[in-house]
N, C-alpha and C positions, 0 to 999 in steps of 0.2 A: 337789515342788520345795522344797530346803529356802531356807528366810529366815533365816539369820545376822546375831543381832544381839548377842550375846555370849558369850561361851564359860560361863559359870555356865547363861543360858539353854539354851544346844545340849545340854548336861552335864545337866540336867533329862531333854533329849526324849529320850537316851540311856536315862537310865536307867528313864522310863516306855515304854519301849519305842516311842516315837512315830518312832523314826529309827535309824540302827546307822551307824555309823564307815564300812564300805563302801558304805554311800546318798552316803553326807559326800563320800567322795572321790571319787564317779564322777561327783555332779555336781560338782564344781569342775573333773574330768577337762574335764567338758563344755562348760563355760564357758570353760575357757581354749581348746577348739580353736574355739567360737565369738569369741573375740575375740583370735586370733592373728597381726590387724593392730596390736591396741598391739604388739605383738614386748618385752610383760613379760618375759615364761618364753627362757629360750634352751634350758632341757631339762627336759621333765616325765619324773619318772619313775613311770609310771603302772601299771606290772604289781608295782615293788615296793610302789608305796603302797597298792592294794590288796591285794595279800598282809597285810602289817602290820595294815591295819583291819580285815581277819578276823580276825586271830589277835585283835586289842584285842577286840571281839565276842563271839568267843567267853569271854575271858578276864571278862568283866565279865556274861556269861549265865553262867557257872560262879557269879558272885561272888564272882571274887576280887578281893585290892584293887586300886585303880584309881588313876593318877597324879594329878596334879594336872593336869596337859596333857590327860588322857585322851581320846582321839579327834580332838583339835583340830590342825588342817593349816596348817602353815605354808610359808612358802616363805623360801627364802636366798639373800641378795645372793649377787652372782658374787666373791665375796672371801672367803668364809666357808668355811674347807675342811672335806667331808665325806668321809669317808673311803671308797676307790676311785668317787670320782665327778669328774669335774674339775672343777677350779677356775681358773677362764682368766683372771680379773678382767679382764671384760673386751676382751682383749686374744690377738691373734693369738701374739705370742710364748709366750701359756701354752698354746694353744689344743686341743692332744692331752695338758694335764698331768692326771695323774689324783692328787689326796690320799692320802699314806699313813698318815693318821691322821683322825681327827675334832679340829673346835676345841672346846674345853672346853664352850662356850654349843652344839655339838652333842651331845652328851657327856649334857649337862640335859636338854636336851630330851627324847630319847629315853627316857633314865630316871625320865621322869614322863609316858610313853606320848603323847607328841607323834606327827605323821604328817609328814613332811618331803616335799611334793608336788614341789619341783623345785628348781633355782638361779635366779636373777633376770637380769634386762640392768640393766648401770651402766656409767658413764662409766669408760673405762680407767683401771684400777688407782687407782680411784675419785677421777681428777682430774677436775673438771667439776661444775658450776654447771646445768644443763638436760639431761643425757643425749644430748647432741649430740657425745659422743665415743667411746663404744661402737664399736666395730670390728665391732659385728654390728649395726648399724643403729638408729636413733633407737628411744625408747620412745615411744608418743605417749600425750597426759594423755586422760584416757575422758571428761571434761567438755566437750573440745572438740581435735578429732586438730588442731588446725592449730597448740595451743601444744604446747609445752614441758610433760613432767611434775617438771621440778626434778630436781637431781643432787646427789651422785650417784647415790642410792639410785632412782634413779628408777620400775624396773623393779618396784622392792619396793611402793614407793607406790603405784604405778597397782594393780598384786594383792589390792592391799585394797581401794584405790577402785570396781573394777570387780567385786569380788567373783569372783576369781579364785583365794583360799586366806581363811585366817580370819584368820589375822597372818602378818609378816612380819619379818626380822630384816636391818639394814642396817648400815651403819658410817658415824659422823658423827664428822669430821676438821674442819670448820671450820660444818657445819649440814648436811650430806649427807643428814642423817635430817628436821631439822626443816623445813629447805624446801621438798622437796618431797613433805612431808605437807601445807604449807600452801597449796600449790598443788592438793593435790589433795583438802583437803575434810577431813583426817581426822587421826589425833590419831601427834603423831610423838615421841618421847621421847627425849633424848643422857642416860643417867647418866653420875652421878661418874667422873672417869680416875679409874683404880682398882674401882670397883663391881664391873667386868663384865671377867671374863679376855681381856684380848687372844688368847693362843695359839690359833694356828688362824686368825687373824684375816690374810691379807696385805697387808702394812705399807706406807702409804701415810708419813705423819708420826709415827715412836710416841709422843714425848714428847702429842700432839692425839687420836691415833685413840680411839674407843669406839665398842662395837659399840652399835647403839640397837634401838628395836621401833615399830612400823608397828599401831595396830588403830584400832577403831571407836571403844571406849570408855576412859575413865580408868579402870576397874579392870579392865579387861583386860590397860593396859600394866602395871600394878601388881603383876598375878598372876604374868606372864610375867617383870617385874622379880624377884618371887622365888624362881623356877626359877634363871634363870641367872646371879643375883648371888653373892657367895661366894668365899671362896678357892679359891687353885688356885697347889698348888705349880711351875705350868709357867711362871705370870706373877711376875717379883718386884716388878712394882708393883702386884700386888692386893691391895684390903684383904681384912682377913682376917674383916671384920663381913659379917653377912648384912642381907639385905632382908627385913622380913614385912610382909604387905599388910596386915594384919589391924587389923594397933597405925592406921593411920588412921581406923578408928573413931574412936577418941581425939581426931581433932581436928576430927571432925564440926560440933562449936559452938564450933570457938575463934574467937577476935576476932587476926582477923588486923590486919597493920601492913603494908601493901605499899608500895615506893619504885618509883618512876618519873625517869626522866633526862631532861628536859623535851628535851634538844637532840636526843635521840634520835627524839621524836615533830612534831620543827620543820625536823628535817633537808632540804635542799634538794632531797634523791632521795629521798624518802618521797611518792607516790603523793599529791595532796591528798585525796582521797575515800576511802583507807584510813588517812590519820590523824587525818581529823574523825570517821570511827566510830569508831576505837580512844579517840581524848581525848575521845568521848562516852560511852563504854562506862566508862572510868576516873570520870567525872563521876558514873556512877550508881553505883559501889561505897559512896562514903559513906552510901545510903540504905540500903544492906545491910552495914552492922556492918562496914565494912573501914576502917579508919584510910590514908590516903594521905598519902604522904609526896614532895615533890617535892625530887628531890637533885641539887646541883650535878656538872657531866661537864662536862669540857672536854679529852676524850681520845678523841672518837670518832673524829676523823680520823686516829689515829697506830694505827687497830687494824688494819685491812685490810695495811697498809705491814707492820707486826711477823708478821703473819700468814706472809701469803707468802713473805714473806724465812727465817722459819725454819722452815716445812712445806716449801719447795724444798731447802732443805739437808739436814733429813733425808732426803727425796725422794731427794737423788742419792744420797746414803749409802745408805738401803735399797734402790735398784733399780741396785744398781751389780753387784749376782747376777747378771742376767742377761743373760751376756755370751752365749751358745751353747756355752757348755762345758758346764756340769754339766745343766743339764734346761731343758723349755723345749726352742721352737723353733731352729734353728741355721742358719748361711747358712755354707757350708763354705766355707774359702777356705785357702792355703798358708799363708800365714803369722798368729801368733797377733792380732798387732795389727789387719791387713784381719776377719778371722773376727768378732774382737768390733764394729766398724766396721760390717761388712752386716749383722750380724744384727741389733744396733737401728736401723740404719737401714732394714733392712727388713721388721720385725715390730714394730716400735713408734711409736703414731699420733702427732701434730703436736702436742697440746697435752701428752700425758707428753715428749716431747722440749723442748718449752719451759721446763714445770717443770725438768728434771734440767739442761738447761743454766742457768739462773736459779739455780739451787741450787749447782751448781758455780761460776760466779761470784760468789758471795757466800761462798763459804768459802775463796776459791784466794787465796793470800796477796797481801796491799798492801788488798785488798778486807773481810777479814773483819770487822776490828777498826772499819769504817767502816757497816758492813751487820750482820751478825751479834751483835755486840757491843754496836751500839744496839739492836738490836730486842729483845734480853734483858732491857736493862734497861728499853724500854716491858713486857716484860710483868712484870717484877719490880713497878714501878708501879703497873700494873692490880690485881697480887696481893694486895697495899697496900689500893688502894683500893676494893675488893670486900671484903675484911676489914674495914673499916671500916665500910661500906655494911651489911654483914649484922649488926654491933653497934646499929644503930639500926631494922631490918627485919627480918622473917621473910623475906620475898621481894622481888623484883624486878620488873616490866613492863618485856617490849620490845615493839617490832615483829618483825615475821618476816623481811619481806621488804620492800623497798623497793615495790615494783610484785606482781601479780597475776602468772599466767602469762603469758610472752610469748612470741610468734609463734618460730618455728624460723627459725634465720637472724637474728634481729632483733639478737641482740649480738657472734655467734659470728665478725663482722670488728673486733670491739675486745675483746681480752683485757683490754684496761682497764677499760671498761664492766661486762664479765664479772667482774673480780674485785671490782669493789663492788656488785654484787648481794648479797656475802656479809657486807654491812658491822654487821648488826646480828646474827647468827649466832655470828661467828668468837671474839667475844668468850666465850663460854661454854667454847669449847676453850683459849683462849689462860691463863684461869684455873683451869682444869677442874673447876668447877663441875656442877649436871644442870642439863638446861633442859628445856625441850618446850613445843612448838606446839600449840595448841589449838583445832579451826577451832567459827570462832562467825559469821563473816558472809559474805554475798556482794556482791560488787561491781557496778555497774552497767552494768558490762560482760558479766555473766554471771558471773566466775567466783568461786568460793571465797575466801577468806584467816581467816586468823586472829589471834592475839597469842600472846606468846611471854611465859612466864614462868619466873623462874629462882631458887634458891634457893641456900643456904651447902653450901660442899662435905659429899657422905656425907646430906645430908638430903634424899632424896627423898617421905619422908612426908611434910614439912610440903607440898613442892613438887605433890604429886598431891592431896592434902587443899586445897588451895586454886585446883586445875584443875577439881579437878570443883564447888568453891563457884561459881566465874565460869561454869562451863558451865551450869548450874541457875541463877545470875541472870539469864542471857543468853537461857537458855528464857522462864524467866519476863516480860521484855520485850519476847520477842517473840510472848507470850499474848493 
């Protein structure tokens, strides 16, 4: 039985001969048909992932060189396209589409000897807060099937948590990635917009989308951050700097300065028994060399509102493709206007239909300059006031999530409800900063949570370099 506990360790048994790439993926094969009630996986493909971990095998008994990924098995949200595999996001209208390319973050992977075991379940076309909108049925979390694994990335989350692949690759548009890692125990990472190539990526909100990574540990997301970070002349809004794990050595013993937004942790929908851990856990940093800084916010309630209002906009602008003409599903009818009509009405679920009409009424004129136009300028603000915030800090503390995993059904009759679930998330896309979730406690209700910490745009070192300091104080208190 192999025990995966991080990819330098696996890469060890590898190369003493304690395990081989094809051990690796026939038991994850096996683990995922034993646990194909979470309904993670929507397709393993298992005759080619073992093929590939032969050939890796063999390639590394030869001794020749070996990737950085080398033998390590991932799995891909349903938005991530791999080339002739489909990619449905989701969603019945894509649901016979097959990729005629690979996305760039596939592209990495493979060329640093990655195992790509299957495509993931996520909330359609990765709208959704709990995984309660999958067209191919709920994802359930492995800590407890009666909640929620968090969305959208959900399918991704649960893969790691259950030990179903060794990482996983998701897409976090307002927290998709970091939520529900928080939900499910394990360490969720959004880089810089820009860090990581969208192309390949199907576009949810592009000015918000970034693809993120799903693992056990802080230098795993780090390792995997520097495969797939980089330029790529397919994105023109990628930087064109790389990521190296490495340079966080460097800041192994710095004296960090972290800032915290006291309203954020007093907030009225904040859980009280995940914010007395969390404003206890900030309590004991100053015993371990962290400077805390407490910063005036008086904008958290304007972030949820600017959010929505301009991820629905792009929403209908990018899913206005899929009308039944070019690919994708189709519902035939005479004439062009009925044709596009049945075909999203009848291959497209309830909550992307609510997005794309909310997105269309806020750009359809008399409406724009009242919706659209303000919510710019709250994020123009925000941009402001995070550039300000990170001249007196290294980092940042949030919360994750307002509450813990919650029961199926429990928000999914108030979209309102639902959309402030994402109230301490959104903010990291709305500036596009990196963030990542961390998980450090459990709740007394059984489940998981953690804290979220976020850093100045492009610097993901100082950001992992001070995740993994609070994950080893967090050991250490609880020794």
């Amino acid at each position: 039985m192999l025990n995966f506990h991080s990819i330098k360790d696996y890469q060890i048994l590898l190369a003493n001969g304690e395990t081989s790439c094809v051990e690796a993926v026939s038991f994850y094969i096996d683990n995922i048909k034993k646990n194909q009630h979470l309904n993670a996986f929507l397709e393993v493909y298992e005759t080619e992932a073992l093929e590939r971990a032969s050939l890796l095998d063999a390639a590394r008994n030869s001794n020749q060189k070996t990737g950085k990924l080398h033998g390590v098995i991932v799995g891909l949200k349903d938005v991530i396209c791999h080339k002739d595999h489909v990619a449905s996001a989701g969603s019945r209208i894509l649901e016979n589409f097959h990729s005629v390319y690979n996305a760039t973050v596939v592209e990495k992977l493979l060329a640093e000897d990655a195992i790509i075991i299957g495509r993931q379940n996520c909330d359609e076309f990765a709208m959704g807060s709990s995984n309660e909108n999958s067209a191919y049925g709920n994802v359930l979390n492995a800590a407890d099937n009666s909640k929620v694994p968090g969305g959208s990335s959900g399918g991704s989350a649960v893969s790691v948590q259950a030990n179903l692949c060794m990482i996983s690759l998701g897409s976090d548009t307002g927290g998709s990635v970091r939520q529900p890692a928080d939900f499910c125990g394990i360490v969720g990472l959004k880089p810089s917009y820009g860090r990581v190539s969208r192309f390949g990526l199907i576009a949810y909100a592009s000015s918000f989308d970034q693809i993120g990574i799903f693992t056990k540990t802080i230098a795993d997301a780090a390792l995997v951050l520097e495969v797939i970070s980089g330029s790529d002349e397919y994105d023109s809004t990628n930087t064109t700097s790389n990521f190296y794990y490495e340079r966080n050595l460097s800041l192994s013993d710095k004296k960090f300065r972290v800032g915290y937004f006291p309203t954020t942790f007093n907030h009225e929908s904040l859980d009280r028994e995940i914010g007395v851990k969390q404003k206890d856990f900030i309590d004991h940093l100053f015993k371990n060399d962290i400077e805390i800084l407490p910063i005036d916010f008086d904008l958290l309630d304007y972030i949820v509102p600017a959010y929505y209002i301009l991820t629905t906009a792009e929403a209908s602008s990018n899913l206005s493709r899929y009308d039944g003409l070019k690919y994708g599903a189709s519902q035939q009818a005479t004439q062009l206007d009925d044709q596009i009509i049945s075909t999203r009405s009848n291959f497209l679920g309830k909550e992307v239909k609510r997005r794309i009409m909310l997105g269309t009424f806020v750009l359809s004129e008399g409406y724009y300059d009242a919706y659209v136009t303000q919510a710019q300028k709250v994020r123009n603000i925000l941009l402001q006031k995070i550039q300000s915030v990170f001249r007196q800090v290294d980092a940042i503390i949030f919360p994750v999530s307002p509450t813990t995993a919650f029961k199926f059904g429990e928000k999914s009759n108030d979209p309102i409800e639902m959309f402030l679930a994402d109230i301490y998330t959104v903010f990291a896309n709305l500036t596009g900063i990196p963030a990542i979730s961390i998980p450090l406690f459990k709740h007394s209700n059984g489940m998981p949570f953690g804290i979220q910490v976020m850093a100045s745009h492009l610097n993901e070192l100082t950001l992992l370099a001070l995740s993994e300091k609070l994950m080893a104080i967090n050991k250490q208190l609880n020794n």
